[in-house]
N, C-alpha and C positions, 0 to 999 in steps of 0.2 A: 545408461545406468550410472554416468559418471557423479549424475548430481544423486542419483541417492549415497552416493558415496559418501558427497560431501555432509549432506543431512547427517548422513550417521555420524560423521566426524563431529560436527558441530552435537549434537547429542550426546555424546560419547564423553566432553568436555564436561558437559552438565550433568552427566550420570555419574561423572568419577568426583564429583563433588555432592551429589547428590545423595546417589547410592540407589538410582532406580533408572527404570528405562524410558531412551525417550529419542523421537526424531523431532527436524526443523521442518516447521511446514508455516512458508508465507499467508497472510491474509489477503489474498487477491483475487478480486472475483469478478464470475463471465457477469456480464449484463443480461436482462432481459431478451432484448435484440441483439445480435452480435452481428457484425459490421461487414464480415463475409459470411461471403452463400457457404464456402465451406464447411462453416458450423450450423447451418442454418437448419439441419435435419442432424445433426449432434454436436448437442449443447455441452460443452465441456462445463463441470460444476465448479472449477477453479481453475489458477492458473495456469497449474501441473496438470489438470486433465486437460489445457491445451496443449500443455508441449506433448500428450502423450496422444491425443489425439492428431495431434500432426505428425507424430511418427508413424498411427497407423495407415493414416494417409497416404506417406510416401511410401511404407513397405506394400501399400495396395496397388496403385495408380500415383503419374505421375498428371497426368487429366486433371484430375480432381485442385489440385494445388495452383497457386499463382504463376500468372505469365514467367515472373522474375526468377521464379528459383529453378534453378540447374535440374536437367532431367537426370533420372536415374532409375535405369531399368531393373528395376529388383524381382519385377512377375515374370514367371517364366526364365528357361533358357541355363545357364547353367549361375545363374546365381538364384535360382528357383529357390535352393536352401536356404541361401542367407537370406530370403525375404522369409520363410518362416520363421528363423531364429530372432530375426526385428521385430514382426511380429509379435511371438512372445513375449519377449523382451518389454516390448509396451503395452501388453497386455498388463504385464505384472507392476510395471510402471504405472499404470492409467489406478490399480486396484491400490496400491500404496498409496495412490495420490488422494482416496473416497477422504476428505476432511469432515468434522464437524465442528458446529459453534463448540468455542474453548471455554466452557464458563462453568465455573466452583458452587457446585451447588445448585440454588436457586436463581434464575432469568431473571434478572431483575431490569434488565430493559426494556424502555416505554418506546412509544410514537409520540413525535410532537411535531405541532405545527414549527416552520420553519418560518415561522414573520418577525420573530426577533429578536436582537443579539442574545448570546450568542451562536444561536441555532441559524441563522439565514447567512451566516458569515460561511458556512461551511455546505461545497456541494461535491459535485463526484468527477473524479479526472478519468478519461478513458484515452485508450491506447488506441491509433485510431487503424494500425497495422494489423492491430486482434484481436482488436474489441473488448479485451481487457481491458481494465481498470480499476482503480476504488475510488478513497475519499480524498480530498485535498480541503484547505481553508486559506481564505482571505489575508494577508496579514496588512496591506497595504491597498493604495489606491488601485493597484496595477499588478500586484502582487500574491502567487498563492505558494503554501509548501504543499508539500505531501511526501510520501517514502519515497526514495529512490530506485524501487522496483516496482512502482507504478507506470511511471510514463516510458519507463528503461525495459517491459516486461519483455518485448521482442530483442529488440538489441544484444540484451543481456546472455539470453544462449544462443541466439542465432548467431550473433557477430559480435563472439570474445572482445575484439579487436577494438568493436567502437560501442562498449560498455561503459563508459565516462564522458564519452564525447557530447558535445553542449549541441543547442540548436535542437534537441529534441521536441518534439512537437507531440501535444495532446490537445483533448477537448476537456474542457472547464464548463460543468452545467452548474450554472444555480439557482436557487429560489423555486423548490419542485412546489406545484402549484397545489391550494389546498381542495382533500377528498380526491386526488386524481397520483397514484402510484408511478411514481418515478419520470413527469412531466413536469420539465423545469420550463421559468420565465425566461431564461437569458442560458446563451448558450457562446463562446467564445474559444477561439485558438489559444494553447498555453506554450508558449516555448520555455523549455529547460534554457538558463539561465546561471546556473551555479549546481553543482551537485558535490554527494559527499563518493568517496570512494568507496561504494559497497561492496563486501564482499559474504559470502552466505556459509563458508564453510569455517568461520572462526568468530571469537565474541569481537575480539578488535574492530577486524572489518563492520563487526555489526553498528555501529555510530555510524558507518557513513551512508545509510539507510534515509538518505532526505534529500530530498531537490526542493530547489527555489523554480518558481518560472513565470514569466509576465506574460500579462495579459493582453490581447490585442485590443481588446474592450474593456477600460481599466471599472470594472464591476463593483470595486470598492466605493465608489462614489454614490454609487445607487443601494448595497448593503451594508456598508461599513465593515468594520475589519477586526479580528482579533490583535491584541496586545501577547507579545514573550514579553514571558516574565526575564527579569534581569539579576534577580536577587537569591536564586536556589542553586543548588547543587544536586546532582544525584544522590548525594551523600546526607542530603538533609531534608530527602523526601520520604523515606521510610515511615509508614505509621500516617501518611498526612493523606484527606479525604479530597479522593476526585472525582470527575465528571467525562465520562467520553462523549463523544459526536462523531457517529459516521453512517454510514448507507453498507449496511452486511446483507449478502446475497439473499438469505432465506426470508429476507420481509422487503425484496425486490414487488411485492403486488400491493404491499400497505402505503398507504399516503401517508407526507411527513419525513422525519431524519428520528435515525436511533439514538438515543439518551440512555445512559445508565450516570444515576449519581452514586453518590454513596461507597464507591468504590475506593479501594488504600495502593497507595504504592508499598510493597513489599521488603525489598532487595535493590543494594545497587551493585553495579560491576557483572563481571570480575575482571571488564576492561573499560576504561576512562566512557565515560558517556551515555553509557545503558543502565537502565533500571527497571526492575518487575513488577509487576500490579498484578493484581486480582481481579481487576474489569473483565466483562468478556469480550475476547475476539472473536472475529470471525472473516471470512473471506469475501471482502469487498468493504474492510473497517480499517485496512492500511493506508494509513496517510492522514488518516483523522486528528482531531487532536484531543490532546488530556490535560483537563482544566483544573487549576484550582481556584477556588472562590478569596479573594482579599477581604481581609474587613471591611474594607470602604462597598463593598458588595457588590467591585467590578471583578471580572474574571482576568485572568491571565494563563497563556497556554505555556505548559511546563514539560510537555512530551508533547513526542509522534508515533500514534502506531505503528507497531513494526512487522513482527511477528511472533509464532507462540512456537515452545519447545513441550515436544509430548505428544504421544498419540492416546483416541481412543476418546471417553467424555471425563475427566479427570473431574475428584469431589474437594480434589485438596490442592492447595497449593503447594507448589517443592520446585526448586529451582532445575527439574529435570522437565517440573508441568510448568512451566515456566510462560506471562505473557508479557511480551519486552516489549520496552518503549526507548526510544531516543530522545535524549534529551534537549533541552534546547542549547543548554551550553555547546553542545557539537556543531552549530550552525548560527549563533548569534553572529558571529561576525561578518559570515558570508550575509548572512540579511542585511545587516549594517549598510556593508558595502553596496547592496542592490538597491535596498532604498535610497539608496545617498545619492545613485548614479542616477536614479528617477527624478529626485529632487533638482539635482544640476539638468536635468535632460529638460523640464519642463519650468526649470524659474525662467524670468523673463529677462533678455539679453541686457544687458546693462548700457544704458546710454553714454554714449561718447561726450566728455565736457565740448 
């Protein structure tokens, strides 16, 4: 219960600025197939109904769960209580967690074919520990972001400890192929690479909501890549029309990637790096990105989905219903640097006079 805690905290920040009610609830969602048998006969609907599903888990049967994790006899015997008080516990936990799409109003979210930029640049990153995942994109030959509590979704409450630690490893799917629901052409290893230091129970922490991570199969070469933009502030996005891209759970059986144009950024702050929009979220659209069109009529990405504050189906925007993005400024340099180190990895050794 300790991370509802935290949700309320982070809520609680934006209610007293607000003046209404509201929890954090990530955008991160189960896939279709999930990766262990474990879930295979209960589909947890987001990320939270996995941690809560695996708590029912172990307060059932220790069987049921992975070779690796520590037994603990909770059925029967004289901790018989305390496996009903877990339990509960996650019972109540699993019912907090029901999410829905976070969107103002009217859907305004299409399908589109993913054959070309900016659409084919962006596909889905999964956790491959628990089959979690969302969205991630392209930025480089070799190169994709996505949020930080994508590829981190296990680590992040199992093992406090190595919550920042690199070397993370996901799957990178893209190019879902067309009339065919969530079957991509190319499928590739993503190693974590650079990450921000996220943390879920304050706005601060909320910037460091991004990971960089290369490809084992540099995929850019075969779809090309999004551009960050270099030129915006969160402070001078308020009022300006964008574009999301991602893959959200509830149109997991539609062919294509989710678009919504037309969308505005809202709000920035009330800590360096975040800013609010009125796109909709939803779970399994963390990691995506948020476009704005140039006059020259190329795109450039100027957020990453994060998550949204607020429960329930909210008609209005208020920074209690709040949908946050991190900016690129939080991360341009860590890219910089990743790119750069690609660039020297792969130029060609300089001849000797």
């Amino acid at each position: 219960m300790a991370l509802q805690h935290k949700q309320a905290g982070l809520a609680k920040r934006a209610r007293g600025r607000a003046g209404a009610d509201g929890t954090f609830m990530p955008c991160t969602r189960r896939p279709a197939q999930p990766d262990f048998d474990i879930f295979a006969q209960n589909r947890p609907r987001s990320y939270f109904h996995a941690r809560a599903m695996q708590c029912l888990l172990r307060a059932c049967t220790d069987d049921t769960l992975p070779a690796e994790w520590p037994a603990r006899p909770l059925c029967g015997g004289v901790q018989g209580s305390r496996r009903v008080r877990l339990a509960l516990a996650c019972v109540a936990l699993l019912q907090a967690a029901v999410t829905h799409a976070h969107v103002y109003g009217i859907d305004r979210r299409v399908q589109r074919d993913a054959d070309t930029l900016p659409y084919r640049a962006v596909g889905t990153l999964v956790e491959p520990r628990t089959g979690s995942g969302g969205t991630a994109f392209l930025v480089g030959r070799c190169h994709v972001v996505s949020a930080h509590h994508v590829p981190y979704a296990a680590g992040a409450w199992r093992d406090p400890a190595n919550l920042w630690s690199l070397a993370r490893r996901a799957r990178f799917q893209a190019r879902p192929q067309p009339g065919k629901a969530r079957v991509f052409a190319s499928t590739t290893i993503a190693t974590v690479v650079d990450a921000g230091r996220f943390t879920e129970d304050d706005f601060a922490g909320a910037a460091g909501d991004w990971a960089i991570l290369r490809l084992d199969n540099c995929l850019g070469d075969r779809y090309g890549w999004l551009r960050v933009d270099r030129y915006t502030t969160p402070e001078s996005l308020p009022g300006k029309t964008l574009t999301s891209i991602g893959y959200p759970r509830s149109r997991a059986r539609r062919p294509g990637v989710t678009v919504e144009t037309d969308c505005r950024a809202r709000d920035f702050g009330p800590a360096p790096g975040i800013f609010g929009v009125d796109c909709a979220f939803e779970n399994g659209m963390s990691g995506g990105p948020l476009l704005a069109r140039q006059p020259d009529g190329t795109w450039r990405v100027v957020g990453v989905i994060s998550q949204s504050l607020g429960t329930g189906s909210p008609t209005r925007y208020s920074m209690a219903n709040r949908n946050q993005a991190v900016h690129v400024s939080a991360f341009r340099k860590a890219l910089d640097r990743a790119l750069g180190a690609e660039t020297r990895r792969t130029a060609p050794a300089a001849k000797r006079p």
